[in-house]
N, C-alpha and C positions, 0 to 999 in steps of 0.2 A: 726139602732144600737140596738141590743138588752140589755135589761137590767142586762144579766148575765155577760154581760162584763165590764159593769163599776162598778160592783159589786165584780167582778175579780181584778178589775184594779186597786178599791180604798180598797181593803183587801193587796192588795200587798205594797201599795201605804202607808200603816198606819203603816210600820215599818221603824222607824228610820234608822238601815241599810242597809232594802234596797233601801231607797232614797237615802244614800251614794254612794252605788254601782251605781245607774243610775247616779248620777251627776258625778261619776268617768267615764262611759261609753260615757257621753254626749262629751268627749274629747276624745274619740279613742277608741278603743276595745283593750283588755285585757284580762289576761286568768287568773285562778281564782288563781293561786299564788300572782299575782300582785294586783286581787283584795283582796285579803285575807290581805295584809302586814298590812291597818292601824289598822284593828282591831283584837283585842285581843280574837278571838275565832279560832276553827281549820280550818281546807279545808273546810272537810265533812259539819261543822257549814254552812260554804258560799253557799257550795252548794247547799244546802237546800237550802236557800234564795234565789238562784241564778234559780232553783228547781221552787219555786212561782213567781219569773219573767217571767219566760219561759212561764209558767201555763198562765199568765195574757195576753202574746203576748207582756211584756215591752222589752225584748230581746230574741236575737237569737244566740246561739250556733252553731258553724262549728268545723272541727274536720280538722287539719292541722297537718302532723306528730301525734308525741305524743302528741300535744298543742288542748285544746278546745275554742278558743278568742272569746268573747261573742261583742256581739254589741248592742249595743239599737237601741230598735224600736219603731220610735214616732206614730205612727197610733192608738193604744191605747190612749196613752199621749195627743193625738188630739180629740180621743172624747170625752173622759173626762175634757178637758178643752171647748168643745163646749156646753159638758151638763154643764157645770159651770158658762159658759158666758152668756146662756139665762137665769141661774138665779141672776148673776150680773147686768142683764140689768132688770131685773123687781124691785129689789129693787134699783139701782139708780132711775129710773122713780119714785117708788115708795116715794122717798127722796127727788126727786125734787117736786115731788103733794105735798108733807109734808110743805116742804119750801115756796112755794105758799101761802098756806095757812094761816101757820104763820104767815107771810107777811102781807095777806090779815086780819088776827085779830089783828094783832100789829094796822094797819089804822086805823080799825073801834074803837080799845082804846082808840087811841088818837084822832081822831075825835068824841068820846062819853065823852075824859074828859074834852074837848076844851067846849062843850057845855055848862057843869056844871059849 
């Protein structure tokens, strides 16, 4: 995985509407009237958005009559949640050595005020 893709993926990924548009996709494809309905900006606006989805490889456009129904695609979505999880696993471990330890200096407390 190169790293112009998750770089792709998490610039696209940092606009509130277009995480709208993909959880609207994640239930079906659509075509940019339909996405366009709940927010209050024009086509062209979606477009664009829809524009930097494409760019990232979060969805795919097909061209059906006059209709363009967009679809999401998770194989971005999946490597960026792979580059995500080996850093989710290094700070759980990291939390668990944390918790250890504390543990291990709470004993030696009360086995150091047990003495006194």
């Amino acid at each position: 995985m190169r790293a112009d893709h998750l770089s792709t993926t998490f610039g696209a990924l940092a606009d509130p509407t277009r995480r709208a548009i993909l959880a609207r996709l994640a239930s079906g494809e659509a075509n940019v009237t339909e996405l366009a309905k709940p927010f209050d900006m024009s086509q062209p606006a979606i477009s664009k958005h829809l524009k930097v989805l494409e760019r990232a490889g979060l969805i795919s456009r097909s061209r059906e009559a006059q209709s363009r129904p967009c679809r999401l695609e998770a194989r971005r979505l999946q490597e960026a949640t792979a580059w995500m999880e080996h850093y989710r696993r290094f700070w759980e471990e990291s939390f668990d050595r944390l918790d250890v330890y504390l543990d291990d200096m709470k004993r030696k407390a009360k086995g150091h005020a047990r003495k006194e």
